[in-house]
PDB file of N, H, CA, C and O in Angstrom:
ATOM      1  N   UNK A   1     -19.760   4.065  10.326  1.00  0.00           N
ATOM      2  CA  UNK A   1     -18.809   3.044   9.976  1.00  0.00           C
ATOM      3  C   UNK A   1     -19.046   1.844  10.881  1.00  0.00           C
ATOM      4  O   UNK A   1     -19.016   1.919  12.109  1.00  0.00           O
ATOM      5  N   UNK A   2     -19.275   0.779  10.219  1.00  0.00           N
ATOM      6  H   UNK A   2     -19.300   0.717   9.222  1.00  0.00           H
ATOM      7  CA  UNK A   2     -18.940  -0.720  10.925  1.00  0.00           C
ATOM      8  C   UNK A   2     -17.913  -1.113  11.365  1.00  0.00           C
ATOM      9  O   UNK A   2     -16.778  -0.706  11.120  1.00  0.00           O
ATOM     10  N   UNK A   3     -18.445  -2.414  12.442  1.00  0.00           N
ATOM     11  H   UNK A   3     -19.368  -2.746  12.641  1.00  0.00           H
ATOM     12  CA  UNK A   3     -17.019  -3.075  12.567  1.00  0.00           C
ATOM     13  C   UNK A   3     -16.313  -3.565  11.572  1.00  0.00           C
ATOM     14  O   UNK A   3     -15.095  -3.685  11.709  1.00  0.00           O
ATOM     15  N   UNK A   4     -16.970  -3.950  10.350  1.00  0.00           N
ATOM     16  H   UNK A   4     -17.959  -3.853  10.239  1.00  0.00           H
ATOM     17  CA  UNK A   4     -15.623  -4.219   9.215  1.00  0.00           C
ATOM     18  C   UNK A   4     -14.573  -3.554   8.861  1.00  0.00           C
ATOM     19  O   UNK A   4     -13.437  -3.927   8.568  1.00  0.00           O
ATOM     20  N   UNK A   5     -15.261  -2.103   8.937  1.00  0.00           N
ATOM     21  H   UNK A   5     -16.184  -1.800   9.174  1.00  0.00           H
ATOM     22  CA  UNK A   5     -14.682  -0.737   8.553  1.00  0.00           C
ATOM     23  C   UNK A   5     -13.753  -0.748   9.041  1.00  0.00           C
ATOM     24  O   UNK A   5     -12.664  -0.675   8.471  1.00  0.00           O
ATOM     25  N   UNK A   6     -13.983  -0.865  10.516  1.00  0.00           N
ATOM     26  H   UNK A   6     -14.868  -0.924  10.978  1.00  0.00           H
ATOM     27  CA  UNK A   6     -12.329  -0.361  11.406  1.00  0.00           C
ATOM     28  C   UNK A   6     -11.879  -1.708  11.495  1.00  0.00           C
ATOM     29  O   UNK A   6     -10.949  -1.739  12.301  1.00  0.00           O
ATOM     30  N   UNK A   7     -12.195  -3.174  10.886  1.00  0.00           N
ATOM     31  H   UNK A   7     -12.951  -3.149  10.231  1.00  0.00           H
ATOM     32  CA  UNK A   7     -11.189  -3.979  11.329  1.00  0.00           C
ATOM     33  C   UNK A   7     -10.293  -3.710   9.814  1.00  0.00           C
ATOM     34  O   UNK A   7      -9.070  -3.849   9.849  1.00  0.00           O
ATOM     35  N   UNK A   8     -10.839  -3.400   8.775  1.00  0.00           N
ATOM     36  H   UNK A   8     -11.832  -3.287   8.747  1.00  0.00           H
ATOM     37  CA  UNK A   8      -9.864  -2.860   7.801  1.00  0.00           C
ATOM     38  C   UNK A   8      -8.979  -2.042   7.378  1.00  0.00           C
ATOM     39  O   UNK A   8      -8.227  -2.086   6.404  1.00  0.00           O
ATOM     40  N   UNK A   9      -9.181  -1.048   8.456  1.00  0.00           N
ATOM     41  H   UNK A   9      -9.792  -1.012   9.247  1.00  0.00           H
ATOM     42  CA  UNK A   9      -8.578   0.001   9.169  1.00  0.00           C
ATOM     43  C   UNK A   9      -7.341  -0.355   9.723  1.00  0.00           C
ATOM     44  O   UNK A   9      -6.266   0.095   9.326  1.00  0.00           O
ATOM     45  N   UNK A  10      -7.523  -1.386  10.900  1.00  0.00           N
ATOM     46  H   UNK A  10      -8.396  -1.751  11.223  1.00  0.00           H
ATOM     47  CA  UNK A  10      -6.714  -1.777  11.490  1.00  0.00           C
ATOM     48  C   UNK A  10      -5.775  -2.639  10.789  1.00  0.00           C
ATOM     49  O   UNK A  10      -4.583  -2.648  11.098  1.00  0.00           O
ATOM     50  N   UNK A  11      -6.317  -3.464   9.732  1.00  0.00           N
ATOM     51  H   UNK A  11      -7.285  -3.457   9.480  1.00  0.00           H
ATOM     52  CA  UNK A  11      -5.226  -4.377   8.777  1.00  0.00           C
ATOM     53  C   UNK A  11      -4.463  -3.374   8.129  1.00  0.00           C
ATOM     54  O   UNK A  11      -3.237  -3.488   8.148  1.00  0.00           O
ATOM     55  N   UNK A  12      -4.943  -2.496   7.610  1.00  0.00           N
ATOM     56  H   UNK A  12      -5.939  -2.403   7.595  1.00  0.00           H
ATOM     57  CA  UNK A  12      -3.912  -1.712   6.550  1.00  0.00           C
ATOM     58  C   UNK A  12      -2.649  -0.884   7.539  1.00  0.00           C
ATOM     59  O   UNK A  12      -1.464  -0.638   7.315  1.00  0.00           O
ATOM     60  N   UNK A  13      -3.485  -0.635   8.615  1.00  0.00           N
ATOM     61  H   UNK A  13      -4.448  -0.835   8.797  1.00  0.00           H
ATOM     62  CA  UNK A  13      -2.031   0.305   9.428  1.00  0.00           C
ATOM     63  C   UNK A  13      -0.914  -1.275   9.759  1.00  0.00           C
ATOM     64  O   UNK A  13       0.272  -1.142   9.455  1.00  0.00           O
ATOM     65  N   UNK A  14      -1.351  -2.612  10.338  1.00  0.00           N
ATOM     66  H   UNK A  14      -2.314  -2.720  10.584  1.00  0.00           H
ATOM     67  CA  UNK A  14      -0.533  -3.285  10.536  1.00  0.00           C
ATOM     68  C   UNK A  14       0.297  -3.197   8.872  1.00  0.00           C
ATOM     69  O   UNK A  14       1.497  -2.944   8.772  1.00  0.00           O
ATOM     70  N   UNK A  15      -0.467  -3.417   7.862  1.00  0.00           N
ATOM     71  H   UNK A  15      -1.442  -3.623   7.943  1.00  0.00           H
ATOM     72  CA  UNK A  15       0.256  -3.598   6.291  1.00  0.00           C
ATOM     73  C   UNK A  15       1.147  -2.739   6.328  1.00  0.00           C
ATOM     74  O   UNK A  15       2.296  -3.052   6.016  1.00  0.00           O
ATOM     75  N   UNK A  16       0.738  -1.089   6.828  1.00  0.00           N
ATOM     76  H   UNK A  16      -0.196  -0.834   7.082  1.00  0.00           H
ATOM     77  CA  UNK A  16       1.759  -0.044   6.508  1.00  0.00           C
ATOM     78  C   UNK A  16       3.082  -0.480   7.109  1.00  0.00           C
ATOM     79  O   UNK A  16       4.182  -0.677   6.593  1.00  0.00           O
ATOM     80  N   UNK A  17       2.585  -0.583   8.524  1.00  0.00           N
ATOM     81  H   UNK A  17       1.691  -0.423   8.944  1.00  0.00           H
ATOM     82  CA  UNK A  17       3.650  -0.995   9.711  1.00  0.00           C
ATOM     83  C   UNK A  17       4.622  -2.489   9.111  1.00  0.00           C
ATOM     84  O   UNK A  17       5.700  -2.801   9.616  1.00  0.00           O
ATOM     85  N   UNK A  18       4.190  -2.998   8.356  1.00  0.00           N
ATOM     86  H   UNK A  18       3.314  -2.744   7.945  1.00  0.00           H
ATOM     87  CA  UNK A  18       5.343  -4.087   8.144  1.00  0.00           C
ATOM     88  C   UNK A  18       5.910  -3.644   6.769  1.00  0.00           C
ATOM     89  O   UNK A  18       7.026  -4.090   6.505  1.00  0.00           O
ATOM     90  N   UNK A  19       5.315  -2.831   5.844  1.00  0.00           N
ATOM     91  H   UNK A  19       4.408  -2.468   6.059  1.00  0.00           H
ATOM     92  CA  UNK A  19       5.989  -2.451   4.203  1.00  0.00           C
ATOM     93  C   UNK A  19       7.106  -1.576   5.478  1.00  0.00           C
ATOM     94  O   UNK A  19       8.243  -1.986   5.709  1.00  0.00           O
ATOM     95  N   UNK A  20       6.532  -0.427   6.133  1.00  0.00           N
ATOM     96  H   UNK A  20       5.608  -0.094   5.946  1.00  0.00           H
ATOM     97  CA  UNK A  20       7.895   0.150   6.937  1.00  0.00           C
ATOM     98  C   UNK A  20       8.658  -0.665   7.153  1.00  0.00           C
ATOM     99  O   UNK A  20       9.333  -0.687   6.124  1.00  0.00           O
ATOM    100  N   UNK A  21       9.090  -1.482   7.894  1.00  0.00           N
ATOM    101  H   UNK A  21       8.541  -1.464   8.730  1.00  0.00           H
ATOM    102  CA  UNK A  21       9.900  -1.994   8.705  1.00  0.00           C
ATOM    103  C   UNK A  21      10.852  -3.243   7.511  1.00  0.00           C
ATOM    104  O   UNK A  21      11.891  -3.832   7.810  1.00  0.00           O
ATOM    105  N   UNK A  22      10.177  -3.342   6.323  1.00  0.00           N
ATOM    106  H   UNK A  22       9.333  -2.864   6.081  1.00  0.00           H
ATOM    107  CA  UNK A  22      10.822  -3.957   5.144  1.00  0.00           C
ATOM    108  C   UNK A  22      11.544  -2.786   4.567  1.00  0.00           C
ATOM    109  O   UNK A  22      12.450  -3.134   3.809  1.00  0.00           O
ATOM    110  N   UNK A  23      11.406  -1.520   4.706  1.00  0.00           N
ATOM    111  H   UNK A  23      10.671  -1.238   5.321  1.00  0.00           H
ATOM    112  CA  UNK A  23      11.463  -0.350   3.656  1.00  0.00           C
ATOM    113  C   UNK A  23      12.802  -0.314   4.046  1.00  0.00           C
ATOM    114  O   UNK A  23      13.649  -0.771   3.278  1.00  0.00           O
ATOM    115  N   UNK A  24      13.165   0.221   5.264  1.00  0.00           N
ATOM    116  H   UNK A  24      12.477   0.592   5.889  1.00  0.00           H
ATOM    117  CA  UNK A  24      13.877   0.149   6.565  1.00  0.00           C
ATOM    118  C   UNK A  24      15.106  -0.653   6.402  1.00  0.00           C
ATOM    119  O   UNK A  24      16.185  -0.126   6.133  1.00  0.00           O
ATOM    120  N   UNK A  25      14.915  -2.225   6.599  1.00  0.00           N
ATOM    121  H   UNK A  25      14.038  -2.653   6.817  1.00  0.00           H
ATOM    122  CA  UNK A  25      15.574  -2.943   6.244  1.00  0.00           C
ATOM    123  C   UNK A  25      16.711  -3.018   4.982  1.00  0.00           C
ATOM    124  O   UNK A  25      17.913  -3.286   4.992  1.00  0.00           O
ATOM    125  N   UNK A  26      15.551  -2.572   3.634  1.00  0.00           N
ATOM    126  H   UNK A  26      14.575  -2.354   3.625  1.00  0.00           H
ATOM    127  CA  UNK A  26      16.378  -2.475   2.340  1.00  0.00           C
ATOM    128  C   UNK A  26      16.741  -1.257   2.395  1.00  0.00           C
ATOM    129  O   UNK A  26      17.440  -1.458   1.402  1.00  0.00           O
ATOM    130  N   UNK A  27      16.956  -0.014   2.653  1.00  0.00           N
ATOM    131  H   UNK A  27      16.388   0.149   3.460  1.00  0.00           H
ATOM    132  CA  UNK A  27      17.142   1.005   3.173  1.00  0.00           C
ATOM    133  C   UNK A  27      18.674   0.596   3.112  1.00  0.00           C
ATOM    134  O   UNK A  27      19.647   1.039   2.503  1.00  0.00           O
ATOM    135  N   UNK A  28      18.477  -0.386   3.958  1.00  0.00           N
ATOM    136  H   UNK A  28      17.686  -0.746   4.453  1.00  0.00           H
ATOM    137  CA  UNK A  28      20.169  -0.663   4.738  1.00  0.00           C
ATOM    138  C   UNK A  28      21.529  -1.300   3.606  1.00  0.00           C
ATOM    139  O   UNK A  28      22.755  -1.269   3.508  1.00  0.00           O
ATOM    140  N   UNK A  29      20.627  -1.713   3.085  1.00  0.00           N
ATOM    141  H   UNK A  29      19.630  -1.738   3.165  1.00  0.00           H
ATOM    142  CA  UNK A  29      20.930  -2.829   1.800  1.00  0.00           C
ATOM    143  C   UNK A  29      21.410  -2.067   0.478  1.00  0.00           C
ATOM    144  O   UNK A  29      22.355  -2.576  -0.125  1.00  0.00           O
ATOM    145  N   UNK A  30      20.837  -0.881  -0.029  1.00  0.00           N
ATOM    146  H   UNK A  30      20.069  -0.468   0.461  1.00  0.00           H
ATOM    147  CA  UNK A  30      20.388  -0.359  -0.952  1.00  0.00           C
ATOM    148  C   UNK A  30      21.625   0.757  -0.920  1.00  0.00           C
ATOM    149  O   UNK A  30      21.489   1.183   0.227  1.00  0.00           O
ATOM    150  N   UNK A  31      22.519   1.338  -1.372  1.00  0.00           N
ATOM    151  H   UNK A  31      22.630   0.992  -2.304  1.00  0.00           H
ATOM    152  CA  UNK A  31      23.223   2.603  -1.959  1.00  0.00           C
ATOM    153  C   UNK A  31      23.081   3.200  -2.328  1.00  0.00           C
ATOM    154  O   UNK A  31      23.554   4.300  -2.044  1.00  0.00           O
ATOM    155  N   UNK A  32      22.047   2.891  -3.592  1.00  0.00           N
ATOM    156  H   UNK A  32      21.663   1.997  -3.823  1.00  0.00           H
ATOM    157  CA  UNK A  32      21.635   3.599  -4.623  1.00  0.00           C
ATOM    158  C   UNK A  32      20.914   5.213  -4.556  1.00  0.00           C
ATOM    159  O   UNK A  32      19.688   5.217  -4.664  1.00  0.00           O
ATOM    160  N   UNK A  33      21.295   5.964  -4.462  1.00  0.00           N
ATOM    161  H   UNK A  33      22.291   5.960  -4.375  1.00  0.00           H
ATOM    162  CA  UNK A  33      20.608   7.191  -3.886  1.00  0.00           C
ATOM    163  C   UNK A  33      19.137   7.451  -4.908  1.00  0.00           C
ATOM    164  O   UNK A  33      18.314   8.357  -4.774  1.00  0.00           O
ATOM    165  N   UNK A  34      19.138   6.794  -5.517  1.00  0.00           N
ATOM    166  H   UNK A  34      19.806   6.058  -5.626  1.00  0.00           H
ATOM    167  CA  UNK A  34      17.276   7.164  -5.934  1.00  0.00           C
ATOM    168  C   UNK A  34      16.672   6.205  -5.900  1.00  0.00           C
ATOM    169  O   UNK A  34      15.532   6.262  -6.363  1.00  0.00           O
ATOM    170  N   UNK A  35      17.238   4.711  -5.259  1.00  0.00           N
ATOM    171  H   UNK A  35      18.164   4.664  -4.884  1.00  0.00           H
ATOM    172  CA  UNK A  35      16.466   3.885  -4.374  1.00  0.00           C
ATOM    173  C   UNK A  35      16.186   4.222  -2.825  1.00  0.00           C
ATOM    174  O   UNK A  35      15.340   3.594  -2.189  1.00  0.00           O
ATOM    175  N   UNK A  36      16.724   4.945  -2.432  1.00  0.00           N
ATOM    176  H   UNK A  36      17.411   5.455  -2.949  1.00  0.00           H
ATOM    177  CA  UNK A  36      17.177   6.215  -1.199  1.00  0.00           C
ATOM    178  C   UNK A  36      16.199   6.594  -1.229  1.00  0.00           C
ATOM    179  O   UNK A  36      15.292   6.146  -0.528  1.00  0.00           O
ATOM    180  N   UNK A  37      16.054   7.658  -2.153  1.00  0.00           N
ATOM    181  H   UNK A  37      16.791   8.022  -2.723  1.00  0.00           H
ATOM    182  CA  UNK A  37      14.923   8.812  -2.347  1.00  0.00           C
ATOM    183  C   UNK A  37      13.039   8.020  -2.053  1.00  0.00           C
ATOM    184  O   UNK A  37      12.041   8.205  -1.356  1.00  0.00           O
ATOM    185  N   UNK A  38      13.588   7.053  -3.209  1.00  0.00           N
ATOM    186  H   UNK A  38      14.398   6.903  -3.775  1.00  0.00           H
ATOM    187  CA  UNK A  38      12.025   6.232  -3.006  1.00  0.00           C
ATOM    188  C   UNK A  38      11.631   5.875  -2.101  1.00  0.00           C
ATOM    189  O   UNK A  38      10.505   6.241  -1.764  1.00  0.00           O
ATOM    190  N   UNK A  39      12.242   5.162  -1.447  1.00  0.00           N
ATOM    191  H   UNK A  39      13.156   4.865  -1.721  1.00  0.00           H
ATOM    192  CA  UNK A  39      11.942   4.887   0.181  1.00  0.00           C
ATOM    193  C   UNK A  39      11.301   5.590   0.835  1.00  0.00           C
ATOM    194  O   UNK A  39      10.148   5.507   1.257  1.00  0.00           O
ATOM    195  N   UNK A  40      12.476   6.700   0.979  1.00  0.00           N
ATOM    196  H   UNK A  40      13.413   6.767   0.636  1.00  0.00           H
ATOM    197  CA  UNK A  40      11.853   7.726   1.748  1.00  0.00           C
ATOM    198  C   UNK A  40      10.958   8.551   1.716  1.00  0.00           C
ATOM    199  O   UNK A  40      10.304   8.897   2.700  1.00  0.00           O
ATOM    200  N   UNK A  41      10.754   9.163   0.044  1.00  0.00           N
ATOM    201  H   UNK A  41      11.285   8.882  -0.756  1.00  0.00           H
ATOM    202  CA  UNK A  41       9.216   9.274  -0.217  1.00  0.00           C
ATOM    203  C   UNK A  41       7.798   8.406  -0.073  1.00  0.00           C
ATOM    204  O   UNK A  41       6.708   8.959   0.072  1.00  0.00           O
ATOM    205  N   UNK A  42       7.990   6.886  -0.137  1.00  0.00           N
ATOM    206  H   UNK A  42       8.876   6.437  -0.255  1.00  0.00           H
ATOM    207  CA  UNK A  42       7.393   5.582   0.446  1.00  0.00           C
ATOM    208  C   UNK A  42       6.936   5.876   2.068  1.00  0.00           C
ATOM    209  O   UNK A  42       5.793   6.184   2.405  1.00  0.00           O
ATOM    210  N   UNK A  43       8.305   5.681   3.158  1.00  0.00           N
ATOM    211  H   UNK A  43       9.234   5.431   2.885  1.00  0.00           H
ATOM    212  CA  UNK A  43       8.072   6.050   3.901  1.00  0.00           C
ATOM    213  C   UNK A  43       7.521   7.144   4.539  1.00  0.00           C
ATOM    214  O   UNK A  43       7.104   6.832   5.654  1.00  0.00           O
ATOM    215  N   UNK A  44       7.375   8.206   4.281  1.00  0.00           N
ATOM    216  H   UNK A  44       7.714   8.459   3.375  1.00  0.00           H
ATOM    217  CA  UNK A  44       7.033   9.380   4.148  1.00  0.00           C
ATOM    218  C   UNK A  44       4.923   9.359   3.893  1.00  0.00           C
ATOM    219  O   UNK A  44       3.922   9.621   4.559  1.00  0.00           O
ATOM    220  N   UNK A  45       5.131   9.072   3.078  1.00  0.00           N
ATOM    221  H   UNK A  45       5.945   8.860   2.537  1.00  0.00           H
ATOM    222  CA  UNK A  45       3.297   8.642   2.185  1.00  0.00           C
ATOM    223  C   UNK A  45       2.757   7.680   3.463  1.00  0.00           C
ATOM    224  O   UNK A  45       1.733   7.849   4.124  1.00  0.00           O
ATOM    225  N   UNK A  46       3.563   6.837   3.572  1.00  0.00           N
ATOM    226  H   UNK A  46       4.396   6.700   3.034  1.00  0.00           H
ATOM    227  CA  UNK A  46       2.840   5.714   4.828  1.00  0.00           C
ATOM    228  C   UNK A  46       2.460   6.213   6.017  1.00  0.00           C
ATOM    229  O   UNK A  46       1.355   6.035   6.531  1.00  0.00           O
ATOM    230  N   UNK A  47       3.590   7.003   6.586  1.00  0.00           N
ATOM    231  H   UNK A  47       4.487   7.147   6.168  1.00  0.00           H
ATOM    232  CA  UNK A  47       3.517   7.627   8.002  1.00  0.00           C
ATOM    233  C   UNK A  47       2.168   8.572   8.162  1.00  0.00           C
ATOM    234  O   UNK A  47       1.530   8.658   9.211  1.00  0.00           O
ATOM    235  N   UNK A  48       1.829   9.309   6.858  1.00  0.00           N
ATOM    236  H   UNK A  48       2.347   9.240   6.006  1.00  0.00           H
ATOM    237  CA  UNK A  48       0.554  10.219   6.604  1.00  0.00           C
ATOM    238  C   UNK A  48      -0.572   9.089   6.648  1.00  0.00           C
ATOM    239  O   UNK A  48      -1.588   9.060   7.341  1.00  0.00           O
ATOM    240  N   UNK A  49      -0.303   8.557   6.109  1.00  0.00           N
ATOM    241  H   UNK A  49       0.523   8.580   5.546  1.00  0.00           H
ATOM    242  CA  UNK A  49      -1.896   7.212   5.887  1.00  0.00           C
ATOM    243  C   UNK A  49      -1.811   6.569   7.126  1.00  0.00           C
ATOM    244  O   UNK A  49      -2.872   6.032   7.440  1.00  0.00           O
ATOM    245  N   UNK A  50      -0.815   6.433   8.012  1.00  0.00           N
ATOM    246  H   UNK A  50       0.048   6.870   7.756  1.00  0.00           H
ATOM    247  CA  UNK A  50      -1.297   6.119   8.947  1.00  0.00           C
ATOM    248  C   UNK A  50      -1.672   7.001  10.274  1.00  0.00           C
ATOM    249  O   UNK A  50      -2.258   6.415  11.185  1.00  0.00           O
ATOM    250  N   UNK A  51      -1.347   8.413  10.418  1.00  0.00           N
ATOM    251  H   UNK A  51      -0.870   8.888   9.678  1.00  0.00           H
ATOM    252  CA  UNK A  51      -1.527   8.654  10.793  1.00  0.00           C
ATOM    253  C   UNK A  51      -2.976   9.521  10.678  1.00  0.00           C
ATOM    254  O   UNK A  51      -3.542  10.025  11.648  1.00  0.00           O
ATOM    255  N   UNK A  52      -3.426   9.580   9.349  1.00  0.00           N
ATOM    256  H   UNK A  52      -2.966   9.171   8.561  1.00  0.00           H
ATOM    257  CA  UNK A  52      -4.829   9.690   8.944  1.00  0.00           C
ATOM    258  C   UNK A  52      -5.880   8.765   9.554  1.00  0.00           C
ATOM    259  O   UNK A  52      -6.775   9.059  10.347  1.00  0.00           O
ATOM    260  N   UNK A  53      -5.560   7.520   8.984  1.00  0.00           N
ATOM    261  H   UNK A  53      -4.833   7.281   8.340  1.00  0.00           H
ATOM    262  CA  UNK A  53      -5.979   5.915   9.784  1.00  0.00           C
ATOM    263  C   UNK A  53      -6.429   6.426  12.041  1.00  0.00           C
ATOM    264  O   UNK A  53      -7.429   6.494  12.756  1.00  0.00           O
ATOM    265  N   UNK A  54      -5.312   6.576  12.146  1.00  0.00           N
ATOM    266  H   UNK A  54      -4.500   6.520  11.565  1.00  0.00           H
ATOM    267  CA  UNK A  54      -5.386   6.602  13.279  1.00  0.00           C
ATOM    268  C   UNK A  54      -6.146   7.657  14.004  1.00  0.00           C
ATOM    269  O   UNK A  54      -6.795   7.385  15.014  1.00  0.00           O
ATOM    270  N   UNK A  55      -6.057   9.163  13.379  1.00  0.00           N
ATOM    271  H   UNK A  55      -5.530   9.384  12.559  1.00  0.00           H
ATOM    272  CA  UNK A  55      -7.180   9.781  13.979  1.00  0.00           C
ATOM    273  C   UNK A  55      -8.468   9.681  13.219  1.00  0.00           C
ATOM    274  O   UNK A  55      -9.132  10.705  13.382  1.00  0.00           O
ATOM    275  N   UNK A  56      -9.159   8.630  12.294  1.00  0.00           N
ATOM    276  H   UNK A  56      -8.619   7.798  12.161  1.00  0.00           H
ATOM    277  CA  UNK A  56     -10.277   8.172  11.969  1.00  0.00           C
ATOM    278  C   UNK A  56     -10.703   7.099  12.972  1.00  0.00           C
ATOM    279  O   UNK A  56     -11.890   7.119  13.299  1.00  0.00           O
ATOM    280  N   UNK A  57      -9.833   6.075  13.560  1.00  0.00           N
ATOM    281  H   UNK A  57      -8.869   6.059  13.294  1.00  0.00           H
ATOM    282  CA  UNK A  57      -9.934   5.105  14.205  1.00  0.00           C
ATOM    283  C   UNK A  57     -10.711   5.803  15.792  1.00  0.00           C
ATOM    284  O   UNK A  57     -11.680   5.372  16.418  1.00  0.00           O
ATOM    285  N   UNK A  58      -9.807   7.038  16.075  1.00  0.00           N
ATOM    286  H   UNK A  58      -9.020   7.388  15.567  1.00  0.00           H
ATOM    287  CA  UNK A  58      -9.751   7.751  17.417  1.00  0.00           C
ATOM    288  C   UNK A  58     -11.359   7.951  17.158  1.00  0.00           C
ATOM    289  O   UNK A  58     -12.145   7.492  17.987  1.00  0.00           O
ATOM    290  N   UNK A  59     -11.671   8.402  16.399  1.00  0.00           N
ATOM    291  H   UNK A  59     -11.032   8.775  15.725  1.00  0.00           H
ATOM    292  CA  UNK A  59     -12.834   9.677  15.893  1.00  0.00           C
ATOM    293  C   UNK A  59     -13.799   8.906  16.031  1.00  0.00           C
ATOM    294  O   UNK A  59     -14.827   9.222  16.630  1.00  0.00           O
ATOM    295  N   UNK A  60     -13.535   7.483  15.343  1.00  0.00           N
ATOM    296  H   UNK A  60     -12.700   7.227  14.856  1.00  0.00           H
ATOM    297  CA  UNK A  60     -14.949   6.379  15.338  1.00  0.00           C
ATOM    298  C   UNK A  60     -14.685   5.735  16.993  1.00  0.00           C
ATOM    299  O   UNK A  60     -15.740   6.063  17.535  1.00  0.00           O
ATOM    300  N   UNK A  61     -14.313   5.410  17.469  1.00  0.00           N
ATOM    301  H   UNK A  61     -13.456   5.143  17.028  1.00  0.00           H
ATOM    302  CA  UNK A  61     -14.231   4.968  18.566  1.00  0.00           C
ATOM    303  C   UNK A  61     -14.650   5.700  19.595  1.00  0.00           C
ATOM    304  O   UNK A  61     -15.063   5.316  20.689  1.00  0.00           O
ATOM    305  N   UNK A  62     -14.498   6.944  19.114  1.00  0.00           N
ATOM    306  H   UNK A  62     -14.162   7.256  18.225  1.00  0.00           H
ATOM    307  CA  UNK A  62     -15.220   8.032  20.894  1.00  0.00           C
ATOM    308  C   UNK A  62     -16.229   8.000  20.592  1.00  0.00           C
ATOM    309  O   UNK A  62     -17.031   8.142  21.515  1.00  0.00           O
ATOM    310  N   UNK A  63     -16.940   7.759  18.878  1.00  0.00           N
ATOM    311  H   UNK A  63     -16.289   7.643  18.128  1.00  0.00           H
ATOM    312  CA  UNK A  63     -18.139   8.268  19.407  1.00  0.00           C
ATOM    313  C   UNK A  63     -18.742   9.496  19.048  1.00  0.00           C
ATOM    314  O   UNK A  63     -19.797   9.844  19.577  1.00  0.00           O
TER     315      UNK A  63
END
């Protein structure tokens, strides 16, 4: 993997990291219990992709 690789790497976990922190937000906003659900299945899917992301990042970086 190239440096493009992991700088694209690195954009999508920031992408994840801000759809979270919007998710979050309307979260707060939202009542609706199967706008609820979505979220949290949303959130849920992200936290895996990024934490996939991150031990690929680890993995290419050691080496």
């Amino acid at each position: 993997m190239n440096a493009e690789n992991i700088v694209k790497l690195i954009e999508e976990m920031v992408d994840l990291k801000v759809q979270q922190s919007r998710a979050d937000a309307t979260a707060h906003l939202k009542s609706n219990p199967d706008i609820a659900r979505l979220l949290a299945e949303k959130k849920e899917t992200d936290q895996r992709r990024l934490d996939h992301i991150r031990t690929e990042l680890v993995r290419l970086l050691n080496g």
